[in-house]
N, CA, C and O of each residue as an XYZ file, in Angstrom:
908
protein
N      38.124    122.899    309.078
C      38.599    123.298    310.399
C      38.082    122.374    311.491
O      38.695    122.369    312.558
N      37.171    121.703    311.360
C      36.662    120.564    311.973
C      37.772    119.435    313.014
O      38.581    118.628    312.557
N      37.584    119.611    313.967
C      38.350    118.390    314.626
C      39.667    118.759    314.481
O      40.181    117.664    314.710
N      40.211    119.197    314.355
C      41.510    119.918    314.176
C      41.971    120.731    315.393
O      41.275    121.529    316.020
N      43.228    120.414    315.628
C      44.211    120.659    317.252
C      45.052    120.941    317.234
O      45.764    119.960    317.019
N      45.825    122.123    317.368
C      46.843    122.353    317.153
C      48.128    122.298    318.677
O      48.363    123.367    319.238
N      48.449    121.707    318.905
C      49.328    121.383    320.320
C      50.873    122.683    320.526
O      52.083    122.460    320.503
N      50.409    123.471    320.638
C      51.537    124.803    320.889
C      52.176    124.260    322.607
O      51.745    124.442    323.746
N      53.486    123.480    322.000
C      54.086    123.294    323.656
C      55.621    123.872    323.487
O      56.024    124.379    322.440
N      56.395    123.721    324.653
C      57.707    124.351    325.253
C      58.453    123.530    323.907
O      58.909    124.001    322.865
N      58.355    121.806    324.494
C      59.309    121.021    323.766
C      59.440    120.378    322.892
O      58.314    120.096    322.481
N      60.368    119.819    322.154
C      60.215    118.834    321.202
C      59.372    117.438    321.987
O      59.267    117.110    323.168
N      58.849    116.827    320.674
C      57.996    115.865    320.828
C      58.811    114.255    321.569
O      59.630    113.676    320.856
N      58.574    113.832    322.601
C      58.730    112.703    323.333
C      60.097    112.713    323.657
O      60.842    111.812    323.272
N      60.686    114.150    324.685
C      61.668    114.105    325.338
C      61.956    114.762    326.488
O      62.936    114.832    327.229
N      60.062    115.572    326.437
C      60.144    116.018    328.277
C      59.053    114.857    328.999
O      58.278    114.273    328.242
N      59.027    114.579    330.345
C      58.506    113.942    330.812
C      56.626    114.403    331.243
O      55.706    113.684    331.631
N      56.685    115.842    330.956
C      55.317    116.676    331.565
C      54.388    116.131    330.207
O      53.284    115.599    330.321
N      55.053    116.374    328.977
C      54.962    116.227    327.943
C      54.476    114.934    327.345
O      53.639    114.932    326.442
N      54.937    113.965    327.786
C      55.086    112.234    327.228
C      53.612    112.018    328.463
O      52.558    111.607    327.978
N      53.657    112.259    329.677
C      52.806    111.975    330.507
C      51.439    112.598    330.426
O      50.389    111.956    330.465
N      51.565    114.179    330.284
C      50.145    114.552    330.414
C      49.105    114.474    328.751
O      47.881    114.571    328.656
N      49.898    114.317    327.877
C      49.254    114.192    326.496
C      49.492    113.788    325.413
O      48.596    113.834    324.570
N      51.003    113.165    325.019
C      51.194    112.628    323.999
C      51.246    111.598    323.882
O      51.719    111.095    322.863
N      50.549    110.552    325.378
C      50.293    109.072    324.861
C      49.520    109.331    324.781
O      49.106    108.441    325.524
N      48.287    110.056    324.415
C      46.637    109.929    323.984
C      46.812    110.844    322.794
O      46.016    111.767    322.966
N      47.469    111.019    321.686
C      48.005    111.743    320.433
C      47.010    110.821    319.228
O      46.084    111.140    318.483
N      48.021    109.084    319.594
C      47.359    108.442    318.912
C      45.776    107.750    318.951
O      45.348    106.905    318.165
N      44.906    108.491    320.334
C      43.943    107.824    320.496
C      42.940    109.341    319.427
O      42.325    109.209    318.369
N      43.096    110.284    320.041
C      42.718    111.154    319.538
C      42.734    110.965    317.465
O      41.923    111.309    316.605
N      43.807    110.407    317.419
C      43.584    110.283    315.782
C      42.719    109.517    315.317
O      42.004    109.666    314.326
N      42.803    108.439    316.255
C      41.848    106.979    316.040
C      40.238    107.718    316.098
O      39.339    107.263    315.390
N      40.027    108.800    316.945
C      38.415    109.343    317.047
C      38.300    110.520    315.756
O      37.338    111.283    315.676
N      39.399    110.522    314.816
C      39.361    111.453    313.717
C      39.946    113.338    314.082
O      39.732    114.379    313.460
N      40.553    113.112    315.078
C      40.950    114.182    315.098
C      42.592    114.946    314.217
O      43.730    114.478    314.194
N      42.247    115.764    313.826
C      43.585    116.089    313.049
C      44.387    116.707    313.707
O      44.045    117.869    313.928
N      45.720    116.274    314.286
C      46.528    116.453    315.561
C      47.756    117.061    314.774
O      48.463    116.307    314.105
N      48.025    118.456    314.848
C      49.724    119.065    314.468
C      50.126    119.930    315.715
O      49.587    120.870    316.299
N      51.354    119.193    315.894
C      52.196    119.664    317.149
C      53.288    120.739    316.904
O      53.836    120.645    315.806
N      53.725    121.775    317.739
C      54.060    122.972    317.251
C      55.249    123.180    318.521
O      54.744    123.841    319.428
N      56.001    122.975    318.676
C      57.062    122.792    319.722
C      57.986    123.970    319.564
O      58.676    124.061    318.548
N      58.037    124.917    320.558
C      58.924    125.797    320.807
C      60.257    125.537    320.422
O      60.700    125.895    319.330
N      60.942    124.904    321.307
C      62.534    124.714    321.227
C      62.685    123.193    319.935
O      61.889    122.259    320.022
N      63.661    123.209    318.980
C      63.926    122.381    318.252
C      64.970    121.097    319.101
O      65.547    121.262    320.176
N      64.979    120.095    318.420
C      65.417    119.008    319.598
C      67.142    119.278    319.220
O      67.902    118.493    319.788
N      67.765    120.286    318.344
C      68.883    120.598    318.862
C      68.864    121.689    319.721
O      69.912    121.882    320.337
N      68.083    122.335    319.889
C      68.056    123.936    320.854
C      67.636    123.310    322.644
O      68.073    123.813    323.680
N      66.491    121.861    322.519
C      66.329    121.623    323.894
C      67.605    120.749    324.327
O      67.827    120.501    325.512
N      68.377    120.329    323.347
C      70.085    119.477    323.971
C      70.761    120.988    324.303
O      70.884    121.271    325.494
N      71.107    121.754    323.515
C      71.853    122.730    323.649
C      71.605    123.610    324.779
O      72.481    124.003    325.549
N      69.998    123.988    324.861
C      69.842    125.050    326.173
C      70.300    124.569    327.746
O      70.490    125.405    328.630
N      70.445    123.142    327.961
C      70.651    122.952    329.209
C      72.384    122.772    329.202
O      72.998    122.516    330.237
N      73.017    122.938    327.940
C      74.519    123.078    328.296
C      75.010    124.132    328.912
O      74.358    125.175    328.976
N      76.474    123.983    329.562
C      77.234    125.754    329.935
C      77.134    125.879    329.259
O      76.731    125.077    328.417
N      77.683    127.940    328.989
C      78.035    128.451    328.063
C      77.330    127.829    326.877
O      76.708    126.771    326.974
N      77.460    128.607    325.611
C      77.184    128.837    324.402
C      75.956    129.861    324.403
O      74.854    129.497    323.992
N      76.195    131.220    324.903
C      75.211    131.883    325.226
C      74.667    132.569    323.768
O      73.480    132.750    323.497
N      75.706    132.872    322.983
C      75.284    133.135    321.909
C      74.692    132.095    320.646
O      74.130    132.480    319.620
N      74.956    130.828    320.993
C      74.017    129.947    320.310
C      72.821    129.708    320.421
O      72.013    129.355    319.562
N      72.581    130.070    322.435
C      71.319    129.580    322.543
C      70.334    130.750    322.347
O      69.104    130.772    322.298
N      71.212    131.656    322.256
C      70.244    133.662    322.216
C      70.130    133.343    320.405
O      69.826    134.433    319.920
N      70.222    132.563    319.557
C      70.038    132.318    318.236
C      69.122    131.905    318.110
O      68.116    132.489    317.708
N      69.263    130.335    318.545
C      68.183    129.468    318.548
C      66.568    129.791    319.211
O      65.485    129.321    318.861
N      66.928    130.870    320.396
C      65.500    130.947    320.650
C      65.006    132.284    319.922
O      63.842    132.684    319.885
N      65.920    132.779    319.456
C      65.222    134.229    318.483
C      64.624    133.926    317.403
O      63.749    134.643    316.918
N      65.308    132.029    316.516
C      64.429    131.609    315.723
C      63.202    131.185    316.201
O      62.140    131.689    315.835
N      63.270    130.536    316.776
C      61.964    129.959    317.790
C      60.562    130.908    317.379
O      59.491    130.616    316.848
N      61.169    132.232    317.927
C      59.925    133.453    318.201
C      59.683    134.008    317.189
O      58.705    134.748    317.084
N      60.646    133.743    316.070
C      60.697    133.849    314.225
C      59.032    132.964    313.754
O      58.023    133.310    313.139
N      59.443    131.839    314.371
C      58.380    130.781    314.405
C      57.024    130.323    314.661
O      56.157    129.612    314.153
N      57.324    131.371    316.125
C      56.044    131.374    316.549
C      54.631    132.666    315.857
O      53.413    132.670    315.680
N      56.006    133.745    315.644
C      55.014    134.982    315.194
C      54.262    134.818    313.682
O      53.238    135.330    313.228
N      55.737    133.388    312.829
C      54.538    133.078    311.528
C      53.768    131.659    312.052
O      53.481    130.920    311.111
N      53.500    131.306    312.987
C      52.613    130.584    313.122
C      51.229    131.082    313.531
O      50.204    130.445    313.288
N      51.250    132.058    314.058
C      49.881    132.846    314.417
C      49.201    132.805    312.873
O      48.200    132.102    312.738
N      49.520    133.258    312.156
C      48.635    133.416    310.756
C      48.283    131.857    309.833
O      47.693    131.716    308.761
N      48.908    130.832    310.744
C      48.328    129.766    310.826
C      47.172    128.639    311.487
O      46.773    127.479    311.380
N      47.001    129.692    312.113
C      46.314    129.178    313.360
C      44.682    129.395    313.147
O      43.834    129.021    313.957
N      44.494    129.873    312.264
C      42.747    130.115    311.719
C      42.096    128.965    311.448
O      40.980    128.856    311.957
N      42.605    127.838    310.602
C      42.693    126.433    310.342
C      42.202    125.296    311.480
O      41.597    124.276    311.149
N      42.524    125.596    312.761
C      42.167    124.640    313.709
C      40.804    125.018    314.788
O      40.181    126.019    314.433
N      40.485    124.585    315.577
C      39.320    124.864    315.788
C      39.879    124.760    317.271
O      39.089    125.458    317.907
N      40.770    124.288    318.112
C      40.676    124.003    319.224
C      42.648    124.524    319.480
O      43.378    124.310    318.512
N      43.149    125.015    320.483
C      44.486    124.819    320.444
C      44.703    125.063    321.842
O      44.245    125.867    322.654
N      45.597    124.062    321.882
C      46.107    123.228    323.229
C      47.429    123.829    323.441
O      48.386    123.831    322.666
N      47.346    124.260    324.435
C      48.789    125.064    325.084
C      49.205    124.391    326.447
O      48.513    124.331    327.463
N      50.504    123.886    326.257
C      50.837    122.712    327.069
C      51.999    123.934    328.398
O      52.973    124.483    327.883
N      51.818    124.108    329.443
C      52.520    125.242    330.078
C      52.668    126.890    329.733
O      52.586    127.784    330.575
N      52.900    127.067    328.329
C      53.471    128.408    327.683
C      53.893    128.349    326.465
O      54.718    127.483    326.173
N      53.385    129.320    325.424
C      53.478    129.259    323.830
C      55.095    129.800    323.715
O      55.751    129.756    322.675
N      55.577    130.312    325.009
C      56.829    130.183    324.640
C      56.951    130.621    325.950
O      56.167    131.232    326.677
N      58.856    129.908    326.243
C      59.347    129.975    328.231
C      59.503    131.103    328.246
O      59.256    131.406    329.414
N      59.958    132.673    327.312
C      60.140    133.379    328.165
C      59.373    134.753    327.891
O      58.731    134.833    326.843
N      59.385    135.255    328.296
C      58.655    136.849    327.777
C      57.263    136.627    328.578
O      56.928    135.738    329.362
N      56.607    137.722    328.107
C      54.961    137.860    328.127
C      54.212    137.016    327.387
O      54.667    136.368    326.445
N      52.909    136.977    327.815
C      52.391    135.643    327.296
C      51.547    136.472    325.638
O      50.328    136.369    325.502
N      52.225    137.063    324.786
C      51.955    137.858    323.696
C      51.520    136.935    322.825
O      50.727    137.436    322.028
N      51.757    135.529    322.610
C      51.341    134.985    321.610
C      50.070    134.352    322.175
O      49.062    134.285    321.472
N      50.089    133.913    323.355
C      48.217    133.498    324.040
C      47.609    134.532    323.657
O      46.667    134.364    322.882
N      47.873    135.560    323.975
C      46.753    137.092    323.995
C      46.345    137.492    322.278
O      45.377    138.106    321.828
N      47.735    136.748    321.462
C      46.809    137.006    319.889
C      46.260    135.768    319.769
O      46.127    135.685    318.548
N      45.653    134.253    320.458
C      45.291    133.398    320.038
C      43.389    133.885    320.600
O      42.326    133.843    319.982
N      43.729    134.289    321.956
C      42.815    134.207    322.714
C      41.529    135.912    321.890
O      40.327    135.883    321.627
N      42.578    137.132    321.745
C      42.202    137.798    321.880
C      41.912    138.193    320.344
O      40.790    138.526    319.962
N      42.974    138.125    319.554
C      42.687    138.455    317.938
C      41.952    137.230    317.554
O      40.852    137.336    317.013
N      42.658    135.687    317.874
C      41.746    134.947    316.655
C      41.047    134.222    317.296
O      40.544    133.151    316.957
N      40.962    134.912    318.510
C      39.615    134.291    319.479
C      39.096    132.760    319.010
O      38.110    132.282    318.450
N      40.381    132.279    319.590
C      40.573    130.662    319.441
C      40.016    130.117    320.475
O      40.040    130.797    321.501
N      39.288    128.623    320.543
C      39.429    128.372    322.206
C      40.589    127.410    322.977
O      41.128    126.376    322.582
N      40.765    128.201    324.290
C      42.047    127.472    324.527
C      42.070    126.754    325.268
O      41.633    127.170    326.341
N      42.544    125.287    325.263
C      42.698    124.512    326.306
C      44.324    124.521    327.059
O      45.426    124.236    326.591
N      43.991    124.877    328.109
C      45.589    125.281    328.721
C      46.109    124.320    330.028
O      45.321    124.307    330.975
N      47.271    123.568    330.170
C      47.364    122.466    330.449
C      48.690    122.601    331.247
O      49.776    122.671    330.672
N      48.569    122.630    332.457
C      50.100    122.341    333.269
C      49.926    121.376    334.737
O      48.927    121.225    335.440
N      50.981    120.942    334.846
C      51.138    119.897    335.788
C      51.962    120.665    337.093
O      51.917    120.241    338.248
N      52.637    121.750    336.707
C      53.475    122.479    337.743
C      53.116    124.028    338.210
O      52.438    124.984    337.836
N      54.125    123.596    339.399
C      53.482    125.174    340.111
C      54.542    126.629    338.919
O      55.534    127.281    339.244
N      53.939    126.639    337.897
C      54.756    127.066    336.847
C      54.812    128.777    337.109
O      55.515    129.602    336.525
N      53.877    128.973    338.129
C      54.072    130.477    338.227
C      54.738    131.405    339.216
O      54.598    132.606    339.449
N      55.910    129.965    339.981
C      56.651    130.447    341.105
C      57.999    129.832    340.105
O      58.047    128.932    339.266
N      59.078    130.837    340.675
C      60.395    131.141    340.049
C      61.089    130.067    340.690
O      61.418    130.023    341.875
N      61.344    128.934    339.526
C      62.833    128.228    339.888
C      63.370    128.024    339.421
O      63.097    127.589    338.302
N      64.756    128.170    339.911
C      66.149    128.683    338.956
C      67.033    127.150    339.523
O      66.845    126.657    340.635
N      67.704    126.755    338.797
C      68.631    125.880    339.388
C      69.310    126.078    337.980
O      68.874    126.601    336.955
N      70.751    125.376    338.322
C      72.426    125.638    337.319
C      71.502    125.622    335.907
O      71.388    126.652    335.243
N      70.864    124.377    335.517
C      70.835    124.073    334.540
C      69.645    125.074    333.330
O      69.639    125.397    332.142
N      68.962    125.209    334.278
C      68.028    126.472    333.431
C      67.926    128.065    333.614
O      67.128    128.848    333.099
N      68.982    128.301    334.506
C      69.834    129.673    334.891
C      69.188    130.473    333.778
O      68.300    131.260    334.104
N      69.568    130.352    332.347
C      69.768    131.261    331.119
C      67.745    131.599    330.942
O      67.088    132.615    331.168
N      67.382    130.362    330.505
C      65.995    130.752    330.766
C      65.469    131.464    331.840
O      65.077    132.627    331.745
N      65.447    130.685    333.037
C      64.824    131.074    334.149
C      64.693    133.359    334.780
O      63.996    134.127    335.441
N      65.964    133.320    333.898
C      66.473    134.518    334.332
C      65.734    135.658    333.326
O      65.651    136.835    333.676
N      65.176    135.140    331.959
C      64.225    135.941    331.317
C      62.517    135.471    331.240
O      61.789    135.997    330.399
N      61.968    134.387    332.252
C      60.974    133.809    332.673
C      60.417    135.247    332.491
O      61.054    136.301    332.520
N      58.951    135.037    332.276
C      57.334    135.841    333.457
C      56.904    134.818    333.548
O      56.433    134.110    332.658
N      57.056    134.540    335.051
C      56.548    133.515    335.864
C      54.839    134.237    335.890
O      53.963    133.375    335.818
N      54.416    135.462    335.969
C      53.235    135.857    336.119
C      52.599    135.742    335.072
O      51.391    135.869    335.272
N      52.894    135.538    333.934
C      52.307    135.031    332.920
C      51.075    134.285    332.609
O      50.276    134.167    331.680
N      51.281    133.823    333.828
C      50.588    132.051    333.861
C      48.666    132.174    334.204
O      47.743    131.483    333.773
N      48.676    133.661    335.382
C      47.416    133.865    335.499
C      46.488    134.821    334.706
O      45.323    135.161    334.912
N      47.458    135.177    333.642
C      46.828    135.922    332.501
C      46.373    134.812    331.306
O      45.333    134.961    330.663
N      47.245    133.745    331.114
C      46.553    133.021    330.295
C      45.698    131.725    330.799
O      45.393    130.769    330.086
N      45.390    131.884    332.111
C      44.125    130.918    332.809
C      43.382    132.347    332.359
O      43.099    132.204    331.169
N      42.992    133.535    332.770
C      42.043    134.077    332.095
C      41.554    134.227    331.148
O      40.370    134.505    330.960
N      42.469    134.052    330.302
C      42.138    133.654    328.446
C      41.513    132.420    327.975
O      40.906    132.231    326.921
N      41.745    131.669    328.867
C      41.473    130.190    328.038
C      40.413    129.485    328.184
O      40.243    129.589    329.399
N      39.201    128.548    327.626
C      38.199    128.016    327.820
C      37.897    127.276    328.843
O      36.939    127.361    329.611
N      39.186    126.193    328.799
C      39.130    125.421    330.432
C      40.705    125.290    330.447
O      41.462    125.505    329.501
N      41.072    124.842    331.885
C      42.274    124.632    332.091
C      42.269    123.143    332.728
O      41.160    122.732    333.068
N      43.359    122.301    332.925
C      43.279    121.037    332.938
C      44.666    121.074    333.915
O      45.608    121.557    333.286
N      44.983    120.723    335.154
C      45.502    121.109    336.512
C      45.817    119.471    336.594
O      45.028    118.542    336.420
N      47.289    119.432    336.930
C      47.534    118.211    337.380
C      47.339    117.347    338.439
O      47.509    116.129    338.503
N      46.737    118.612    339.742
C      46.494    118.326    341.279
C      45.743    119.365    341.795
O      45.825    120.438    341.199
N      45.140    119.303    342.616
C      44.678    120.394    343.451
C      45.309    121.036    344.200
O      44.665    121.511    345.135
N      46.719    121.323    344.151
C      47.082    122.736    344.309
C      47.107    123.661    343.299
O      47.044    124.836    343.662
N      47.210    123.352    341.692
C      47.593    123.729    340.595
C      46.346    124.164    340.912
O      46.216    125.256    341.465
N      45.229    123.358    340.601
C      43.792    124.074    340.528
C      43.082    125.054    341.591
O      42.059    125.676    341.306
N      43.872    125.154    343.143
C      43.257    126.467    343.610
C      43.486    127.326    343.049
O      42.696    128.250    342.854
N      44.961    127.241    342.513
C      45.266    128.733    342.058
C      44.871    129.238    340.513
O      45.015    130.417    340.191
N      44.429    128.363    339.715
C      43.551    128.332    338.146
C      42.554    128.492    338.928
O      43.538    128.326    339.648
N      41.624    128.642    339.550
C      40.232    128.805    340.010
C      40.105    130.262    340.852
O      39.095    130.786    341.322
N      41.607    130.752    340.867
C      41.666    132.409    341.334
C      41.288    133.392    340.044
O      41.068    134.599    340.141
N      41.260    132.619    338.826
C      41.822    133.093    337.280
C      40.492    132.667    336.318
O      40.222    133.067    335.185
N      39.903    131.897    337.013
C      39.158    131.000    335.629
C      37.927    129.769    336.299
O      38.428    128.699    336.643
N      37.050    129.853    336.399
C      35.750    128.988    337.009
C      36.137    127.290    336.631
O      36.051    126.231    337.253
N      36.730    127.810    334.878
C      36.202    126.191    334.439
C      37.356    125.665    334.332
O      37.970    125.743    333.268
N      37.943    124.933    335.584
C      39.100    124.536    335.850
C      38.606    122.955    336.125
O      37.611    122.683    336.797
N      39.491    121.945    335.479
C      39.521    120.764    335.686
C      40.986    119.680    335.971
O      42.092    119.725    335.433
N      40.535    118.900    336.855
C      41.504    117.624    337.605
C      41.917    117.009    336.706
O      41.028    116.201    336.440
N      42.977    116.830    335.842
C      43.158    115.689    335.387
C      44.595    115.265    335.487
O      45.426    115.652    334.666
N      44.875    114.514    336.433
C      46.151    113.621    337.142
C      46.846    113.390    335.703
O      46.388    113.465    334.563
N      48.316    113.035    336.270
C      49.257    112.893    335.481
C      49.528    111.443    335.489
O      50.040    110.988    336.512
N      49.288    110.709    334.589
C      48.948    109.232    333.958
C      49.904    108.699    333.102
O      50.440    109.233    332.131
N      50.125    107.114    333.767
C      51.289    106.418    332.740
C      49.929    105.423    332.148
O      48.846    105.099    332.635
N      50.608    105.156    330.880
C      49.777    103.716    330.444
C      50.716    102.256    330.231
O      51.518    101.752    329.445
N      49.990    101.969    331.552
C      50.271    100.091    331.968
C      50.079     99.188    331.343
O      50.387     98.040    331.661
N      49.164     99.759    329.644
C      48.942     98.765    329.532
C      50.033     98.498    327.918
O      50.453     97.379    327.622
N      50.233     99.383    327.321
C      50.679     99.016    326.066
C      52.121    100.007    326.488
O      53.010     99.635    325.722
N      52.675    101.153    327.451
C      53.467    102.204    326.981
C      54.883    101.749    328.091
O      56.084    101.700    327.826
N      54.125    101.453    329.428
C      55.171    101.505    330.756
C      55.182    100.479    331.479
O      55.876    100.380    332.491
N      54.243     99.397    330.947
C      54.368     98.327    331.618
C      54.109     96.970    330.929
O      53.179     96.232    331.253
N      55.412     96.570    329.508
C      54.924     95.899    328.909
C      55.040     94.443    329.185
O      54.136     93.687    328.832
N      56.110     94.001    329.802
C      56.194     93.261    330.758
C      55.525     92.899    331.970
O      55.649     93.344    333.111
N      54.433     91.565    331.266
C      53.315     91.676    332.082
C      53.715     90.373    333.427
O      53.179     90.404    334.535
N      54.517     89.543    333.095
C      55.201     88.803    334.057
C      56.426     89.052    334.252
O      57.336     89.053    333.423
N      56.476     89.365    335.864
C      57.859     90.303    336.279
C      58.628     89.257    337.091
O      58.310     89.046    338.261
N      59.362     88.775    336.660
C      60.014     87.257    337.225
C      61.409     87.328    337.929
O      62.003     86.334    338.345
N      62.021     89.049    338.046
C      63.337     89.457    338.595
C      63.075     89.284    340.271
O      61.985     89.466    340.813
N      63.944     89.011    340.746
C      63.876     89.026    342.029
C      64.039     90.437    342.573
O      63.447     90.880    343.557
N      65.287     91.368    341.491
C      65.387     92.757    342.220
C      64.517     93.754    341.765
O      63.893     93.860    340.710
N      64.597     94.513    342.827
C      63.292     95.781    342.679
C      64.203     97.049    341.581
O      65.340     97.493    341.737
N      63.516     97.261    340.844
C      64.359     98.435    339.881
C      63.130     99.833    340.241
O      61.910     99.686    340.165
N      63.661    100.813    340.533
C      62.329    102.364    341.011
C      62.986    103.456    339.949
O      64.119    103.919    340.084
N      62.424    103.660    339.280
C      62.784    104.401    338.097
C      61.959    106.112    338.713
O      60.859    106.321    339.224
N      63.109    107.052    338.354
C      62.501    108.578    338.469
C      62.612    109.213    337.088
O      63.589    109.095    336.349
N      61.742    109.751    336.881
C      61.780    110.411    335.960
C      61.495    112.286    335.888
O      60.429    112.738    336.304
N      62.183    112.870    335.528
C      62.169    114.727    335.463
C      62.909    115.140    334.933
O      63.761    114.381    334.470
N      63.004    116.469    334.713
C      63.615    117.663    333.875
C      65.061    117.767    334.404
O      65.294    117.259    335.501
N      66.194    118.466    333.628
C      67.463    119.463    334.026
C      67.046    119.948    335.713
O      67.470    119.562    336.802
N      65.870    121.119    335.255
C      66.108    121.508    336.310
C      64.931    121.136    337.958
O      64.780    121.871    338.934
N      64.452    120.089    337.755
C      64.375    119.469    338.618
C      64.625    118.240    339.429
O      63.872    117.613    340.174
N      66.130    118.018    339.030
C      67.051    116.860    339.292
C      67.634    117.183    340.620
O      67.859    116.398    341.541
N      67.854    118.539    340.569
C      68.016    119.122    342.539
C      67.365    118.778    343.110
O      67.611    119.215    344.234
N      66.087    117.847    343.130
C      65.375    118.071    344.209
C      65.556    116.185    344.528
O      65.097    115.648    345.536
N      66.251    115.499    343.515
C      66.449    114.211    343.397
C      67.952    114.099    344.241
O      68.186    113.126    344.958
N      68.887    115.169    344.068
C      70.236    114.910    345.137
C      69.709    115.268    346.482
O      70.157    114.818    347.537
N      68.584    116.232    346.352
C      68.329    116.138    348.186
C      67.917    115.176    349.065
O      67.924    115.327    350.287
N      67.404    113.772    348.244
C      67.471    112.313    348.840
C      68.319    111.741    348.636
O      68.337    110.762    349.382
N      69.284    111.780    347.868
C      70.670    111.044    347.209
C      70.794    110.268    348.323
O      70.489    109.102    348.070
N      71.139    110.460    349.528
C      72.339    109.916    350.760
C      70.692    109.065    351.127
O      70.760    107.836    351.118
N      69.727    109.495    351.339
C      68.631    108.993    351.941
C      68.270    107.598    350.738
O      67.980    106.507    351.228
N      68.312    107.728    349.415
C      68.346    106.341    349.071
C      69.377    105.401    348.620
O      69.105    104.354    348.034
N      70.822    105.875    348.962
C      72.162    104.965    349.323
C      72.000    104.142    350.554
O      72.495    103.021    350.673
N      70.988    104.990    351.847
C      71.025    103.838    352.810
C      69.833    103.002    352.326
O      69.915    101.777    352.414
N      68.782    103.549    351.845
C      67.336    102.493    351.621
C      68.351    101.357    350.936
O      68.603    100.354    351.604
N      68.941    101.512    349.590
C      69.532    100.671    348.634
C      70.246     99.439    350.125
O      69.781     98.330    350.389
N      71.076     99.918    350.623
C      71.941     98.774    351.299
C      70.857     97.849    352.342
O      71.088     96.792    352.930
N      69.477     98.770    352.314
C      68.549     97.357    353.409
C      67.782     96.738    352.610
O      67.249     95.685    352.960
N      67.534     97.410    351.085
C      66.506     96.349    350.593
C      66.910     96.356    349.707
O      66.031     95.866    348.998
N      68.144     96.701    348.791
C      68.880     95.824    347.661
C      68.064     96.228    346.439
O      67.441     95.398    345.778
N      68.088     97.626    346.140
C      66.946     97.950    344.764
C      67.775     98.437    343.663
O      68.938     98.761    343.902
N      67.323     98.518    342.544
C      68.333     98.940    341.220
C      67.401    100.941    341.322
O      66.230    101.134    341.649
N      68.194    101.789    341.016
C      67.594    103.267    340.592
C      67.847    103.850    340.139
O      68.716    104.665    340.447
N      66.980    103.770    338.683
C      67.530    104.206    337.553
C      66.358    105.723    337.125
O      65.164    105.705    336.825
N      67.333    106.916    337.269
C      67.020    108.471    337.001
C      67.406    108.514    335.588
O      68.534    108.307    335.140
N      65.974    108.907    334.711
C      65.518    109.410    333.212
C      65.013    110.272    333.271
O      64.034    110.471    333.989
N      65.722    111.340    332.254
C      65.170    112.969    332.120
C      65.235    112.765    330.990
O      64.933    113.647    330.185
């Protein structure tokens, strides 16, 4: 059970951005120090294409009933690791029932990890279906459960420090040197500004839309949006 981590997150592996940024480029450093790293992803990478489509309400009320199929035999797996890392929520919607058997039956310790203000309700087109069976309150029941929590900014962390003493800073980080910036001589004349976010925080990217059509026509930049 030694060194052993079990990573209980929302998504499939290297296709949300909270995800790729706050911990799975240090996956492979962690192995390199001997740690035994198994990742445990809520939604399957056909259920996270599918949930942000219209309609198919009865595909996606399938896919996440397997999900919770998944999660309830993963609890009796979970004796094995010594440390388990909960990246936002062991699952988006309901009560936080599967923290409370990690924390409370197999009195695991938990490291609990979000970058967003995850405990205020936002709904936009694309995550409608979720959003609408959310507990957004969830969030300060499992800062009380967990060993430390790891806050992307200090707003995240006033409100983990209403819940939990041993709350820690740790910024949301690209690596320049081998992951996002491999191109170490940049010899283009044009500026390219890359955004990167979720379905449903792409609304908040059309509310500058018109504001960087005029930047684009005075300083001539390429802008390229990856979710």
């Amino acid at each position: 059970m030694k060194n052993k981590i079990a990573f209980i997150v929302p998504y499939p592996k290297g296709v949300a951005p909270s995800q790729r940024f706050r911990f799975e480029q240090y996956l492979s450093i962690l192995e390199q120090e001997c740690y035994e790293i198994s990742f445990f992803p809520f939604l399957t990478n056909k259920d996270y294409n599918l949930i942000y489509q219209p309609g198919k309400l009865l595909q996606k009320s399938f896919g996440i009933f397997i999900a919770f199929i998944k999660r309830f035999l993963l609890m009796f797996r979970l004796k094995q690791y010594s440390i388990i890392f909960i990246h936002r929520e062991a699952s988006p919607i309901g009560p936080p029932i599967f923290e409370w058997i990690i924390a409370k039956v197999l009195r695991k310790e938990i490291i609990y990890d979000f970058d967003d203000a995850i405990w205020l309700k936002n709904t936009s087109d694309s995550n409608h279906f979720i959003s609408s069976i959310k507990r957004h309150s969830k969030v300060a029941s499992i800062c009380k459960w967990s060993s430390i929590i790891l806050c992307g900014n200090h707003f995240l962390m006033s409100f983990a420090k209403k819940h939990n003493s041993n709350v820690a800073y740790m910024p949301t980080t690209i690596d320049t040197q081998t992951g996002h910036n491999q191109i170490k001589q940049h010899k283009n004349k044009s500026v390219t500004i890359g955004w990167t976010g979720t379905h449903s925080t792409i609304k908040y990217l059309y509310e500058i839309e018109d504001l960087l059509f005029d930047l684009q026509q005075k300083l001539h930049f390429k802008f390229r949006p990856q979710k």
